[in-house]
C-alpha positions as CSV (number, residue, x, y, z in Angstrom):
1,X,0.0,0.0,0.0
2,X,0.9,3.6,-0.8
3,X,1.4,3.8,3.1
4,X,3.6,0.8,3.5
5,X,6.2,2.1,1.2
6,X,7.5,4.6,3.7
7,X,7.9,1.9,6.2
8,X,9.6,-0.5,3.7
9,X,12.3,2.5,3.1
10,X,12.6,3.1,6.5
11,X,13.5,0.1,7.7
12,X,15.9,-0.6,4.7
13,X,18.7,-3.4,5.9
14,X,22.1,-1.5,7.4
15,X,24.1,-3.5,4.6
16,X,21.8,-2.6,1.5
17,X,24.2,-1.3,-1.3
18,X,24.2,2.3,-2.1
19,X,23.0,4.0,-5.6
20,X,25.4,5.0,-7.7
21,X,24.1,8.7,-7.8
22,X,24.9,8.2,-3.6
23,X,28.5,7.0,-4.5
24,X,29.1,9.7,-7.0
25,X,28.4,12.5,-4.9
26,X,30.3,10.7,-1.8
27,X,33.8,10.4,-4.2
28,X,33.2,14.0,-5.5
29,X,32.6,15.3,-1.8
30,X,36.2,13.5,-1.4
31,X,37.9,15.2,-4.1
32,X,36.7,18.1,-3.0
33,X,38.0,18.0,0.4
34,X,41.6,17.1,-1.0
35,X,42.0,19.6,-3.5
36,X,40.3,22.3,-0.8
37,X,43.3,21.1,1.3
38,X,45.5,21.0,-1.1
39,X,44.7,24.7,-2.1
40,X,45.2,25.8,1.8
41,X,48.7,24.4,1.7
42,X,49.6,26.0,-1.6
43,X,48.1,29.5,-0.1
44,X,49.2,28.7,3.4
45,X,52.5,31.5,2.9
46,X,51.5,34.2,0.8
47,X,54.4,36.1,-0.9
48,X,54.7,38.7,1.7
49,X,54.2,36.4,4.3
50,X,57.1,34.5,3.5
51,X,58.8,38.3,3.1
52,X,58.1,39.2,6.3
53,X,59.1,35.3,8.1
54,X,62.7,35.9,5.9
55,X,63.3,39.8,7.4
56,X,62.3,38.2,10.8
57,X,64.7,35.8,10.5
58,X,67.3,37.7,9.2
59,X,67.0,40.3,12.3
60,X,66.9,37.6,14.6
61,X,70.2,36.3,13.4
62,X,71.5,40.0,13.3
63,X,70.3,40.4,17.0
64,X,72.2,37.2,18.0
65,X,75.5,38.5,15.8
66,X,75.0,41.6,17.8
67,X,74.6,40.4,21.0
68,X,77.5,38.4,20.7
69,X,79.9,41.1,19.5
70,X,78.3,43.5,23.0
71,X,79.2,40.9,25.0
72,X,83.0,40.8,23.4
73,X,83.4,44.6,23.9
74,X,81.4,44.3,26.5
75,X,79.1,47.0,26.1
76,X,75.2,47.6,27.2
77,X,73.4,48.5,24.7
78,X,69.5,47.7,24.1
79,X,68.7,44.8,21.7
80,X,66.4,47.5,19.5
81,X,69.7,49.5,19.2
82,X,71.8,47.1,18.3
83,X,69.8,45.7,15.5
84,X,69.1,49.4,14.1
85,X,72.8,50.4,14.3
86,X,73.5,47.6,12.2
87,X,70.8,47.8,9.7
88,X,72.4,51.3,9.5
89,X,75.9,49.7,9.0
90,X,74.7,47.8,6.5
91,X,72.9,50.5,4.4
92,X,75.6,52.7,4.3
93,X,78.4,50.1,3.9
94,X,76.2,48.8,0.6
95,X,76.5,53.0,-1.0
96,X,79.8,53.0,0.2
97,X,79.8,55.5,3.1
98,X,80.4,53.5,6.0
99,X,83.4,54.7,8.7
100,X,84.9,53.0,11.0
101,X,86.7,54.6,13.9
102,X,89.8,52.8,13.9
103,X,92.2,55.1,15.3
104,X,92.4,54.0,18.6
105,X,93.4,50.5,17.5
106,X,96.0,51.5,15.4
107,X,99.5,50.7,16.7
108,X,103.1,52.0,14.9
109,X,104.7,48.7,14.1
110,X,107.8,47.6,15.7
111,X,110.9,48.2,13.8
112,X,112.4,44.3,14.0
113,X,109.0,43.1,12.6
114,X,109.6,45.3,9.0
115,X,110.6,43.2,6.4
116,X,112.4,44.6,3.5
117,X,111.6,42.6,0.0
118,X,114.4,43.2,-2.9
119,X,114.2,41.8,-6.5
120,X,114.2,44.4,-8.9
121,X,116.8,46.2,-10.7
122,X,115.7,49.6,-11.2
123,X,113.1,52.0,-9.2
124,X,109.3,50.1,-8.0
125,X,106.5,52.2,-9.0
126,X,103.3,50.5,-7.9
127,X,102.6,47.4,-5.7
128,X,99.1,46.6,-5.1
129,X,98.2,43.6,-1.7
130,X,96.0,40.9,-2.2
131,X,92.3,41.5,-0.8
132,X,93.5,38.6,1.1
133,X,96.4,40.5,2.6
134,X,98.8,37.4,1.9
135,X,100.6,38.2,-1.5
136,X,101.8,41.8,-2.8
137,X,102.3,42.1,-6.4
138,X,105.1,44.7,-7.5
139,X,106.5,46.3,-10.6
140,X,109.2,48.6,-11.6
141,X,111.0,50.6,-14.5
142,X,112.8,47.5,-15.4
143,X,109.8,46.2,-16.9
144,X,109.7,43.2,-14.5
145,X,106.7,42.2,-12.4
146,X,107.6,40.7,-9.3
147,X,104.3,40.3,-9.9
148,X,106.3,38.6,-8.3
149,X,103.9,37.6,-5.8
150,X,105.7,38.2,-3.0
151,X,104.2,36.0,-0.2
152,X,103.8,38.3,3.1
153,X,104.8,36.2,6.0
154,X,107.8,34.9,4.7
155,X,108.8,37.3,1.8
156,X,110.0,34.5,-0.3
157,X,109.2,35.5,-4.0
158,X,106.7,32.9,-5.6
159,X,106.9,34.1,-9.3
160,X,108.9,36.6,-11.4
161,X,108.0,37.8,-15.0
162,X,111.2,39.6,-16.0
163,X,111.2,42.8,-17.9
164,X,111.4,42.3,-22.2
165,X,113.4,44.5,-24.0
166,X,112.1,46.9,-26.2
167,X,110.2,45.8,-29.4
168,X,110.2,42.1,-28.2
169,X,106.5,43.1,-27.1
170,X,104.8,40.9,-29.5
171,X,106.9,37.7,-28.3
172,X,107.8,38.5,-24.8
173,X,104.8,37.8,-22.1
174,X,105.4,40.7,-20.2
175,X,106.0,43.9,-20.1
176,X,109.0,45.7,-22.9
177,X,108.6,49.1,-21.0
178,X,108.4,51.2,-17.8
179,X,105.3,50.0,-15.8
180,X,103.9,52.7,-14.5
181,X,100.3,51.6,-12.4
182,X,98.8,48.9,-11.7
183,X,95.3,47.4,-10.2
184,X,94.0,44.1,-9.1
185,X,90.0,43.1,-8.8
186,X,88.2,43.2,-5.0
187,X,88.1,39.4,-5.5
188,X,91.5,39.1,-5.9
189,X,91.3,37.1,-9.3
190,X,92.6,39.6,-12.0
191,X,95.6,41.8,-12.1
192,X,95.9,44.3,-14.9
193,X,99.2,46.2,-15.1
194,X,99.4,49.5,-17.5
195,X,102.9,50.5,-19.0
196,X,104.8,53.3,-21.0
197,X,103.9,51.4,-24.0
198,X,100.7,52.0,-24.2
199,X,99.9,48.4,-23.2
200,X,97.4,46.5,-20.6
201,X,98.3,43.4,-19.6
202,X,95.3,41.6,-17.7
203,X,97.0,38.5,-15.7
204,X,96.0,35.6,-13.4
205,X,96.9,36.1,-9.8
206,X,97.1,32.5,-9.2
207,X,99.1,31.5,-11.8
208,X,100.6,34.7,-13.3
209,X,99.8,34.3,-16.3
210,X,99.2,36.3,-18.6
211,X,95.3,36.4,-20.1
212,X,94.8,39.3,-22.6
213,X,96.3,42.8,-23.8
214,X,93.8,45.7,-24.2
215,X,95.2,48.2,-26.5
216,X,93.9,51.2,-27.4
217,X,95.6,54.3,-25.6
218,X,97.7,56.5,-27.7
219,X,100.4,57.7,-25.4
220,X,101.5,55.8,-21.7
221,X,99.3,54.3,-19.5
222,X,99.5,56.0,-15.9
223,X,96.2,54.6,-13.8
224,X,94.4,51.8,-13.3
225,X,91.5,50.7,-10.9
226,X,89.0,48.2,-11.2
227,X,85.1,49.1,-9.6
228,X,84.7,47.8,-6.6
229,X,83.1,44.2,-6.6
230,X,83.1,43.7,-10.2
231,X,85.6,43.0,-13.5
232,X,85.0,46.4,-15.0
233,X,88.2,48.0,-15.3
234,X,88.9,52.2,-15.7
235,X,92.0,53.5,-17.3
236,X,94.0,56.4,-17.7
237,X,96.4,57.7,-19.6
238,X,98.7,60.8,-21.1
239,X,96.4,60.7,-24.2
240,X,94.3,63.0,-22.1
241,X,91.7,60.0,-22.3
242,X,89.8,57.7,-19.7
243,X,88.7,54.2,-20.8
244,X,86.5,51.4,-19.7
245,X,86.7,47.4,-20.2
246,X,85.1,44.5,-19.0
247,X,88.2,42.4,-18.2
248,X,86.0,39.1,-17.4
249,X,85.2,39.7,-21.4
250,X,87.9,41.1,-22.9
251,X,85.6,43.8,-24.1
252,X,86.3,47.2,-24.7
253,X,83.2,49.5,-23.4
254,X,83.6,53.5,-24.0
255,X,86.4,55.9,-23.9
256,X,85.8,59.4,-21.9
257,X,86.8,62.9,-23.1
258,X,87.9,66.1,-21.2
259,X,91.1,66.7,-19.5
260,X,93.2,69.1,-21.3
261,X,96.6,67.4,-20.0
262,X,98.2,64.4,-19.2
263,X,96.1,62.0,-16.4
264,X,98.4,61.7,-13.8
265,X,95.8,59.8,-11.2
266,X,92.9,57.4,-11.4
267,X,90.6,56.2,-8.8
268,X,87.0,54.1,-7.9
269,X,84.9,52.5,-5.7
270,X,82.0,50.8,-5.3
271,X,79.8,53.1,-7.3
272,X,79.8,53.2,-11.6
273,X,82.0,56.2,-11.2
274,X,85.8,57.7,-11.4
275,X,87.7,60.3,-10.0
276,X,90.9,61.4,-12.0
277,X,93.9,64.1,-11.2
278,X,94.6,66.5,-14.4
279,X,97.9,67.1,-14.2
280,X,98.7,70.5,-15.2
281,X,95.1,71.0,-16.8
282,X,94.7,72.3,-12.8
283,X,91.5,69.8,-12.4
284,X,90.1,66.9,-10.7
285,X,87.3,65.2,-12.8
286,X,84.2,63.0,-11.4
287,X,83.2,61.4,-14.3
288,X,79.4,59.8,-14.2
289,X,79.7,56.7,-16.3
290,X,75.8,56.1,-16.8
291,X,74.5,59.6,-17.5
292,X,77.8,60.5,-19.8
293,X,78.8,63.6,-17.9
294,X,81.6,64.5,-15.4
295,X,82.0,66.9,-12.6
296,X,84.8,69.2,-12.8
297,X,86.4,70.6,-9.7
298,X,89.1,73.3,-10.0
299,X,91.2,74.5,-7.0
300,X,94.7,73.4,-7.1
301,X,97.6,76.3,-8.3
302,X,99.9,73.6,-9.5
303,X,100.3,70.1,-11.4
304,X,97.8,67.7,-9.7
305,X,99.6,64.6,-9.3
306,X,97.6,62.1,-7.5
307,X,93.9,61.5,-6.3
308,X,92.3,59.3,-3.8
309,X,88.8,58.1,-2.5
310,X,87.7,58.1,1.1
311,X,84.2,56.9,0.4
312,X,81.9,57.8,-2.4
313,X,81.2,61.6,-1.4
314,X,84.3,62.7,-0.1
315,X,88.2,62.8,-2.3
316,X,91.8,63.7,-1.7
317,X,93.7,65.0,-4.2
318,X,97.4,66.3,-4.0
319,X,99.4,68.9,-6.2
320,X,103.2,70.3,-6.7
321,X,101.7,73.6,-5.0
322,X,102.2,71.3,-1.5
């Protein structure tokens, strides 16, 4: 009867199979419960949330660093201070402006701990140390490099590239002239020497070998400095002329116009800039490398014959005038 079908469904045996439309929407429900959870893990760090886990981190370990250093000198200082001061360090190391007040550790060395390093035959003019501070790298008028490598604790010479004589540049591996400046890279893995010749002579620190010759100036080369932190390399010469390569290509980039005398200085640092000293042209250049202009600073009643970064705002020069 009409009313015994209720009852029939109602008391339907526990183990009766389900329909297929029940089973359907029971594996869908499934699915999308998994891909529901699935999406929550995927979403469960947003970008910015995993930003701001990383700067936590990162300001936890700098607390920790700081700490540790307090304790050292120890100092008391609050833990919000010493994570700002060295956020601060770090900003201004990374535009080049950071000091360091070193003064008072600063000793005068003790006369029986000066070592005296001979090897060449006429007058060293330029040595540049290792970023490592364990090898020094030397040059002179006899055209010799001792490049020489000089090893700092013990002095002893670990390679010599002898001076050429003159016109024996095409066969000789060093240098057939005067070298006169010289440069090596912040991570200590090129060297690049300029001479009287004209020449560049990029070389491998390790090995000192030598890896390429950029040519290009038209009179002696007389500075040399790689930018801080990377291969590019600026030089200068008495053409009047400032030049920039890519060492770690063996390219040749631009060449830069506007002393009126010989370049008797060169300098960088960290920024895509260069300082250089005019010689008798009486000025000191900054020369923008991106925006293709150059400051010109005047001052000087004499030759100027050297210049010399502090940081990234702030210069030395020096002139015959005293």
């Amino acid at each position: 009867s009409a009313v015994g079908r209720p009852r029939a469904a109602a008391g339907r045996p526990a183990d009766e199979e389900v329909s297929s439309d029940s089973e359907t929407e029971s594996l869908s429900l499934g699915r999308r419960r998994r891909e529901a959870a699935a999406a929550e893990e995927e979403v469960e760090e947003t970008p910015q949330e995993k930003k701001l886990r990383l700067a936590k981190q990162y300001l936890e370990e700098l607390r920790q660093l700081e700490e540790e250093r307090a304790e050292e000198e120890e100092e008391e200082i609050q833990p919000a201070d010493l994570i700002g001061d060295r956020l601060k360090e770090d900003v201004l190391e990374q535009k080049g402006r950071l000091q360091r007040l070193v003064a008072k550790d600063v000793q005068p060395p003790d006369l029986a701990s000066i070592r005296v390093l001979r090897g060449h035959q006429l007058p060293v003019t330029c040595l540049v140390i290792s970023p490592d501070d364990r090898f020094i790298f030397s040059a002179s008028k006899d055209g010799s490099l001792i490049k020489c490598k000089w090893e700092v604790a013990s002095g002893k010479r670990l390679c010599v590239v002898p001076g050429g004589r003159k016109g024996t540049e095409e066969r000789h591996m060093g240098h057939a002239s005067q070298v006169l400046c010289m440069a090596i890279s912040s991570d200590g893995k090129y060297l690049a020497t300029g001479d009287r010749n004209k020449l560049i002579m990029i070389w491998d620190t390790a090995t000192c070998k030598r890896l390429h010759i950029f040519t290009g100036h038209r009179d002696a080369v007389s500075g040399l400095s790689f930018r801080k932190g990377t291969h590019q390399l600026y030089s200068a010469s008495h053409d009047r002329c400032v030049k920039v390569w890519n060492v770690a290509e063996n390219a040749y980039m631009e060449t830069l116009f506007g002393h009126q005398d010989v370049i008797t200085g060169l300098d960088s640092l960290s920024r895509e800039c260069c300082v250089t000293a005019g010689g008798r042209d009486g000025t000191v250049r900054l020369w923008k490398i991106p925006e293709e202009t150059q400051l010109v600073f005047s001052g000087h009643q004499g030759s100027i014959d050297c210049i010399q970064l502090i940081n990234e705002e702030h210069m030395v020069s020096g002139a015959d005038d005293g």
